[in-house]
FIVODREN-37164 format. One record per residue: x, y, z of N, C-alpha, C in turn; residue number from 1. Coordinates in nm, 2 decimals. Each point is the difference from the previous one (the first is absolute). Example, Ala and Ser with C-alpha at 12.3 -4.5 7.8 and 13.67 -1.06 7.14 Angstrom:
<recs>
      nu      nv      nw     cau     cav     caw      cu      cv      cw    n
    1.32   -0.57    0.78   -0.09    0.12    0.00    0.09    0.12    0.00    1
   -0.04    0.11   -0.07    0.09    0.11    0.00   -0.08    0.11    0.08    2
</recs>
This chain:
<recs>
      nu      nv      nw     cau     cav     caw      cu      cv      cw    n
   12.58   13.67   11.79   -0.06    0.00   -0.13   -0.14   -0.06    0.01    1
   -0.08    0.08   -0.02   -0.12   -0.07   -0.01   -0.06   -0.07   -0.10    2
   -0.10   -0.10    0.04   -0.03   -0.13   -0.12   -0.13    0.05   -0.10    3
   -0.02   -0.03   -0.09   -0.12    0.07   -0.09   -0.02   -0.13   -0.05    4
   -0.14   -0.01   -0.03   -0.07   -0.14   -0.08   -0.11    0.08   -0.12    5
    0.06    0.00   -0.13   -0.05    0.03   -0.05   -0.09   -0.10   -0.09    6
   -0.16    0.01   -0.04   -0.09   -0.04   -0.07   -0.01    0.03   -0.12    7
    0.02   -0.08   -0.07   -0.05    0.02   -0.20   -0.15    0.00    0.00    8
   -0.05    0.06   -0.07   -0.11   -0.06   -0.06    0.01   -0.06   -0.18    9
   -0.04   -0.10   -0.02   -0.05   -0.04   -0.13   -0.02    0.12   -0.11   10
    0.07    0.02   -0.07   -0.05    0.09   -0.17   -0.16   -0.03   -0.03   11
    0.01   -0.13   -0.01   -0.18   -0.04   -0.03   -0.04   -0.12    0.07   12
   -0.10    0.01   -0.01   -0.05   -0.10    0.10   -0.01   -0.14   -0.11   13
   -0.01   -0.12    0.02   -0.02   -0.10   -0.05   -0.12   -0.10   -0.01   14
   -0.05    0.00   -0.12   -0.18   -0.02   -0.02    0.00   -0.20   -0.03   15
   -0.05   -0.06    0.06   -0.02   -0.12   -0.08   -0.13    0.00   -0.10   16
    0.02   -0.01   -0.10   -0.14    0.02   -0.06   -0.08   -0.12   -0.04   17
   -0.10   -0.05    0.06   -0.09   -0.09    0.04   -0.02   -0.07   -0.17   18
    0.02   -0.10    0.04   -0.05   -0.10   -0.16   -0.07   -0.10   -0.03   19
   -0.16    0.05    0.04   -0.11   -0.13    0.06   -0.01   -0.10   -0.14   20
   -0.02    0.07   -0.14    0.06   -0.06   -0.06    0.02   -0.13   -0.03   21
    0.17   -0.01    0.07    0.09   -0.08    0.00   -0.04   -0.09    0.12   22
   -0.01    0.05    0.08   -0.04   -0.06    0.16   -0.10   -0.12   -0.05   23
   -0.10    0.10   -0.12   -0.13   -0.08    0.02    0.03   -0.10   -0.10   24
    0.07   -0.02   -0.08    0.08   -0.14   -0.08    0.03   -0.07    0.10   25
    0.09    0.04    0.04    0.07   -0.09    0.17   -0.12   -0.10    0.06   26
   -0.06    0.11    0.06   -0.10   -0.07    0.09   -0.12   -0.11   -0.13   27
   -0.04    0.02   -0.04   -0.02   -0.08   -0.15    0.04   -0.14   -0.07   28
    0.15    0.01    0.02    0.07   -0.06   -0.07   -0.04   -0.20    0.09   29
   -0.01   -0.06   -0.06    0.01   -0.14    0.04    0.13   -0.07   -0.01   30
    0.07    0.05   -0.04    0.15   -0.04   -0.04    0.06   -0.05    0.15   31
    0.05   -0.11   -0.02    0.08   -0.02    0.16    0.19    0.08    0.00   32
    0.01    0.04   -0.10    0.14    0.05   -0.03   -0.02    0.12   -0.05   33
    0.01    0.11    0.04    0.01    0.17   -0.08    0.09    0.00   -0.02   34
    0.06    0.12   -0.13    0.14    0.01   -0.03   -0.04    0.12   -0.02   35
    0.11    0.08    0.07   -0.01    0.19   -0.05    0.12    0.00   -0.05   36
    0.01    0.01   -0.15    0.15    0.04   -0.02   -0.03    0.14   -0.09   37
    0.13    0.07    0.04    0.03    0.15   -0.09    0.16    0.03    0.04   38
    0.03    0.11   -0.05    0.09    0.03    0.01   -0.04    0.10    0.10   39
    0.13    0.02    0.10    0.05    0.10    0.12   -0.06    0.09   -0.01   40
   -0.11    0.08    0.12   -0.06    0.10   -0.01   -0.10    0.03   -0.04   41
   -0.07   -0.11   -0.05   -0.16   -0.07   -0.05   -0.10   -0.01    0.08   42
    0.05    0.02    0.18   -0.12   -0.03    0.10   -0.02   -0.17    0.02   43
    0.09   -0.07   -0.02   -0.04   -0.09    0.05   -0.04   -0.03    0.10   44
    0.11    0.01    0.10    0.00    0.02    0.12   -0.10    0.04    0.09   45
   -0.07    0.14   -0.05   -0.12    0.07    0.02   -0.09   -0.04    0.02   46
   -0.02   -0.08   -0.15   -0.15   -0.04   -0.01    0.00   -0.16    0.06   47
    0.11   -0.05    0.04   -0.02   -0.14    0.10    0.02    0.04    0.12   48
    0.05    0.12    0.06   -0.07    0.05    0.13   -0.14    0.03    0.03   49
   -0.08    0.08   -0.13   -0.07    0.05    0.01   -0.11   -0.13   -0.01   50
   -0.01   -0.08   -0.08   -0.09   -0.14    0.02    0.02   -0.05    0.13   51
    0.13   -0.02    0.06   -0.04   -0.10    0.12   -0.02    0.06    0.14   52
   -0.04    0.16   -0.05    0.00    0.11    0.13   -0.13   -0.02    0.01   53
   -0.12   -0.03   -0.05   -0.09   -0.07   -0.03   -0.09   -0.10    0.02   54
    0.07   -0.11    0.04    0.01   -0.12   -0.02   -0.04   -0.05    0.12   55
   -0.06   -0.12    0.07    0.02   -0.07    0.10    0.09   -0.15    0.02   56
    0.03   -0.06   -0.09    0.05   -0.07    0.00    0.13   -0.01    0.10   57
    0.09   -0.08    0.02    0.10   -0.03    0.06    0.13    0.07   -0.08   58
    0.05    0.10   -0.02    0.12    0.05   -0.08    0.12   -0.02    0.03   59
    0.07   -0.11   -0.11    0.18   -0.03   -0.01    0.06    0.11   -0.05   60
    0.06    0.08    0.08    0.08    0.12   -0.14    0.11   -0.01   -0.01   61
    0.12   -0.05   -0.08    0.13   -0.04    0.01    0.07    0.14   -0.16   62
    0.05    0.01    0.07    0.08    0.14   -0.10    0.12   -0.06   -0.04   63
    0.02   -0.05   -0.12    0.13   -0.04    0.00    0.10    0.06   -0.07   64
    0.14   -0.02    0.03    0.08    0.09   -0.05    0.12   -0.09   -0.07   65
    0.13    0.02   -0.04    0.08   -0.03   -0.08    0.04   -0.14    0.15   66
    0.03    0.00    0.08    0.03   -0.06    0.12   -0.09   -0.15   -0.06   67
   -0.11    0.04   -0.02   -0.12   -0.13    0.00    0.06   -0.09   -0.10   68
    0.07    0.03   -0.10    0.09   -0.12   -0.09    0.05   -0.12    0.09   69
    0.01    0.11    0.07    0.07   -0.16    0.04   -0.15   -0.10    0.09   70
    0.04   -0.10   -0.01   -0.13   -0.10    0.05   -0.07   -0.02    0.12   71
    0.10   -0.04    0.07    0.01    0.01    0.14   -0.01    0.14    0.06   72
    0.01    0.09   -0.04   -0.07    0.15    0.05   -0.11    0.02   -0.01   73
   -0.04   -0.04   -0.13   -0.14   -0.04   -0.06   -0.07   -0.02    0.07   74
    0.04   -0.14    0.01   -0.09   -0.08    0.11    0.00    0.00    0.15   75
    0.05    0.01    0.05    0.03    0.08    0.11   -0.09    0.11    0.01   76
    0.01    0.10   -0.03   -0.07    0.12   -0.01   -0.15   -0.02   -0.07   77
   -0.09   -0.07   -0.06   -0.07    0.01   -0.02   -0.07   -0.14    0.10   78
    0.10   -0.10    0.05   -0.05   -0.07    0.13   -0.05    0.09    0.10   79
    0.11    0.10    0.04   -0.09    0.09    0.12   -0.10    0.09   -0.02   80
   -0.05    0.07   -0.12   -0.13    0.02   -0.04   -0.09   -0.06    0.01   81
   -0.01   -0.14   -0.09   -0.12   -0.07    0.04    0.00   -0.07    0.16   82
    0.10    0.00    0.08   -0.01   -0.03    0.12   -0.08    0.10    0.13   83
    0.05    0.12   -0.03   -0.06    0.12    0.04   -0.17    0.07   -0.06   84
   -0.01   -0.03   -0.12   -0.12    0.01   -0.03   -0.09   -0.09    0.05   85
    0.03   -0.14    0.05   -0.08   -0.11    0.03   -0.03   -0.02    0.07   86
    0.07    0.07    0.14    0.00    0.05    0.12    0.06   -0.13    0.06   87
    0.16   -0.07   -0.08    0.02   -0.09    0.08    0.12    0.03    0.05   88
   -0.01   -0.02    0.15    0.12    0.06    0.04    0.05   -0.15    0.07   89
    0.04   -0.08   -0.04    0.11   -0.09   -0.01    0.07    0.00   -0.09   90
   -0.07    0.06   -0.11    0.12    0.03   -0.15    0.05   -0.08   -0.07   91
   -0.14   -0.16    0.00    0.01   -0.06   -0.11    0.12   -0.01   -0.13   92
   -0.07    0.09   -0.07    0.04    0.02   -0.14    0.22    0.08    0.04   93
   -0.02    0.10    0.09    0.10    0.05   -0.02    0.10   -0.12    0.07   94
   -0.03   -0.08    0.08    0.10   -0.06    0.05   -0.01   -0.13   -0.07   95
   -0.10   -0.05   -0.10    0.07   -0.14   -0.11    0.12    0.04   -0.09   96
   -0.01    0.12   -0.02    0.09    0.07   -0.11    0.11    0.03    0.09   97
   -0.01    0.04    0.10    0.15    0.03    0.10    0.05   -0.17    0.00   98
   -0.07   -0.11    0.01    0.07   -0.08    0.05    0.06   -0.11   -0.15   99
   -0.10    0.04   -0.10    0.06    0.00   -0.17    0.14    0.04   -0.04  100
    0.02    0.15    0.09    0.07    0.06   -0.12    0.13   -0.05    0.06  101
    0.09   -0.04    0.05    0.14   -0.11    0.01   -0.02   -0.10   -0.10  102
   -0.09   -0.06   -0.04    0.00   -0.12   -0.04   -0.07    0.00   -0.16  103
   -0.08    0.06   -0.05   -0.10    0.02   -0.11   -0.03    0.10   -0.02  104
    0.07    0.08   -0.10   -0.09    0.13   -0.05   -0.01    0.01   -0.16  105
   -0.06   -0.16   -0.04   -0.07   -0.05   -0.10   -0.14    0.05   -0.02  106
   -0.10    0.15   -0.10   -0.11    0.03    0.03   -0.11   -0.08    0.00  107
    0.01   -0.15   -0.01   -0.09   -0.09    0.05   -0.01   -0.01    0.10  108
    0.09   -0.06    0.06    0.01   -0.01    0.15   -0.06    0.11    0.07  109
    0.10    0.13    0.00   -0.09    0.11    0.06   -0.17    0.05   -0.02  110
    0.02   -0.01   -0.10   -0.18    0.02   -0.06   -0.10   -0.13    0.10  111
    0.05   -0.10    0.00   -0.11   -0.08    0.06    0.05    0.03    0.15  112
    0.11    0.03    0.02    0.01    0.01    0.18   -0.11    0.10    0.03  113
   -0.02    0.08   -0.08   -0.03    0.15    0.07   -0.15   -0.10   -0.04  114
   -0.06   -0.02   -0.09   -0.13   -0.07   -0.09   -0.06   -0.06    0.13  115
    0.11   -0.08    0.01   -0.09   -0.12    0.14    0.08    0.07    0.17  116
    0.02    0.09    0.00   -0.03    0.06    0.12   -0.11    0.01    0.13  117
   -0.13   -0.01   -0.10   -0.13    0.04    0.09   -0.07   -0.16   -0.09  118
   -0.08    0.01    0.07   -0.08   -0.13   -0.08   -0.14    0.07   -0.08  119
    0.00    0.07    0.07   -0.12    0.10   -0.03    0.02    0.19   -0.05  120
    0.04   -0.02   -0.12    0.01    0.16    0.01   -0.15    0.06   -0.03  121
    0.00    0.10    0.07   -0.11    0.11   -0.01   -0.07    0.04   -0.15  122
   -0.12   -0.04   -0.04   -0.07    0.08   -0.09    0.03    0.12   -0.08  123
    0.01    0.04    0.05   -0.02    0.21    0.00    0.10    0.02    0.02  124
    0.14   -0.10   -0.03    0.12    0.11    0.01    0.04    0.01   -0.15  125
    0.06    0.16    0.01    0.04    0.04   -0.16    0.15    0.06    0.06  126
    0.06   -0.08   -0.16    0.14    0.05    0.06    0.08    0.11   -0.14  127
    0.06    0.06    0.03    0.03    0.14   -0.08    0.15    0.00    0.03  128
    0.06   -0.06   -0.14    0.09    0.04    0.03    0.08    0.10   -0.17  129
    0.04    0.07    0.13    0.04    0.14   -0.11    0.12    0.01   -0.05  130
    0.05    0.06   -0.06    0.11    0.04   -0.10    0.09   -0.18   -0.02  131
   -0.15   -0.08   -0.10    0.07   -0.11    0.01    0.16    0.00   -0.12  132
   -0.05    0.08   -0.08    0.12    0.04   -0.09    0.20   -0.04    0.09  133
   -0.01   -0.01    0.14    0.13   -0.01    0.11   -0.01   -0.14   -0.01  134
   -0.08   -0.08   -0.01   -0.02   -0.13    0.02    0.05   -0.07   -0.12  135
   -0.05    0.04   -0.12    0.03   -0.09   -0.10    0.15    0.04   -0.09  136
    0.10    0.06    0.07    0.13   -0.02   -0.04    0.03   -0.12    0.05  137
   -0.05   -0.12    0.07    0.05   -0.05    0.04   -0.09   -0.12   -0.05  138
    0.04   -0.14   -0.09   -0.06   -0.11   -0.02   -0.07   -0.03    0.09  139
    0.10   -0.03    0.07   -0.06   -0.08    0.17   -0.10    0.05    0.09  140
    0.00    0.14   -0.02   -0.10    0.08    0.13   -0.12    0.05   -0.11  141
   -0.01   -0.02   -0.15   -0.10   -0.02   -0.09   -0.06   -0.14    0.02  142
    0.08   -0.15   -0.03   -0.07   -0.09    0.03   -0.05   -0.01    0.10  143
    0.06    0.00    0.23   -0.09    0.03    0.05   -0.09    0.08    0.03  144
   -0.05    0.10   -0.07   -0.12    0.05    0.00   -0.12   -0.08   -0.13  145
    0.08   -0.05   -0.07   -0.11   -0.04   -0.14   -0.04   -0.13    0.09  146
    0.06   -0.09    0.09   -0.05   -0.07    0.08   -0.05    0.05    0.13  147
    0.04    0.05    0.09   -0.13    0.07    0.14   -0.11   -0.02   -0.09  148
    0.00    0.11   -0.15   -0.15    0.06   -0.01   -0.06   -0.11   -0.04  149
    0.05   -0.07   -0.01   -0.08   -0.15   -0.09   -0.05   -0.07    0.13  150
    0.09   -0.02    0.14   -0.06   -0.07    0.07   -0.05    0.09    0.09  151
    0.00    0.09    0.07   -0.08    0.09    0.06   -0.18    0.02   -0.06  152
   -0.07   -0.03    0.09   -0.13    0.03   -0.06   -0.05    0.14    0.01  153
    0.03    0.13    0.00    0.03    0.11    0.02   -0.01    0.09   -0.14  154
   -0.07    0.10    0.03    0.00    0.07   -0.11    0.15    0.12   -0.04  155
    0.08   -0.01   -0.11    0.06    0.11    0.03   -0.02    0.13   -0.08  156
    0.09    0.09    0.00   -0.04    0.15   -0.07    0.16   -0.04    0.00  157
    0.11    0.06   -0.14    0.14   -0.01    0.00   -0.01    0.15   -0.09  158
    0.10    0.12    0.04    0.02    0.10   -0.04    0.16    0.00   -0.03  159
    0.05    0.03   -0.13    0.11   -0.09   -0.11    0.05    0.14   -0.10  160
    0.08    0.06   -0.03    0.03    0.04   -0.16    0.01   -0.10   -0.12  161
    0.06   -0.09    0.06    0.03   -0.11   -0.08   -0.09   -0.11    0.01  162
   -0.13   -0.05   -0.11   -0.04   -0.15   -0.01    0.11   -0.12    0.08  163
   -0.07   -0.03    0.11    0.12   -0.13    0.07   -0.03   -0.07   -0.10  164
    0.06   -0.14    0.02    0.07   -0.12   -0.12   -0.14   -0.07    0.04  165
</recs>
């Protein structure tokens, strides 16, 4: 029996449609905190791709999902972002939080582990984290983010359906 590989093509092709716009608020904005919130299907996503595709700065992009409630995932996962963005490969940030999480997954504690990781964070890093809406079912993984962003000197962009707390 012989094997066949058959190819689809796409019904339509798929357009991003450019929104300088919005971009051009972005880039504008003096705010150290952006908030994109709407409801599902709004382009959020889009248009904080489309800003930091842009961009020179240093880019954190953490996508969070229902998983990220919990704290210690949280942080964890957003340790190896800014670890990898910073170009530190001893992994600071991800390994105070590895060596935290047996013992403290209090979002103080975590927030300042990841906080005082580097003594020097970078200028020009912006950190984006998306579908924060996964994060704030959870007190805990709401508080540590309301504290990172407080001690991190870092600008962020947070893409949300839901106003966090």
């Amino acid at each position: 029996m012989a094997e066949r590989t058959t190819t689809t093509q796409p019904k339509a092709q798929s357009y991003i449609i450019k929104r300088p716009r919005l971009t051009k608020l972005l880039d504008e904005s003096g705010a150290r905190i952006i908030l994109l919130c709407a409801p599902a299907g709004y382009g959020k996503t889009t248009l904080a791709r489309e800003w930091v595709a842009g961009d020179r700065r240093r880019i954190v992009w953490y996508s969070a999902s229902h998983a990220s409630s919990d704290i210690v995932a949280l942080a964890s996962g957003l340790a190896a972002e800014l670890d990898a963005v910073t170009g530190d490969h001893t992994g600071a940030a991800t390994e105070r939080v590895a060596t935290l999480r047996a013992v403290a997954t209090k979002p103080d504690v975590l927030a300042r582990a990841v906080a005082a990781s580097r003594r020097d964070w970078p200028s020009d890093l912006l950190v984006v984290i998306d579908d924060y809406h996964g994060i704030s079912t959870s007190c805990e993984a709401d508080e540590f983010m309301g504290l990172l962003v407080s001690q991190l000197p870092s600008k962020f962009l947070i893409t949300s359906r839901e106003r966090p707390r």
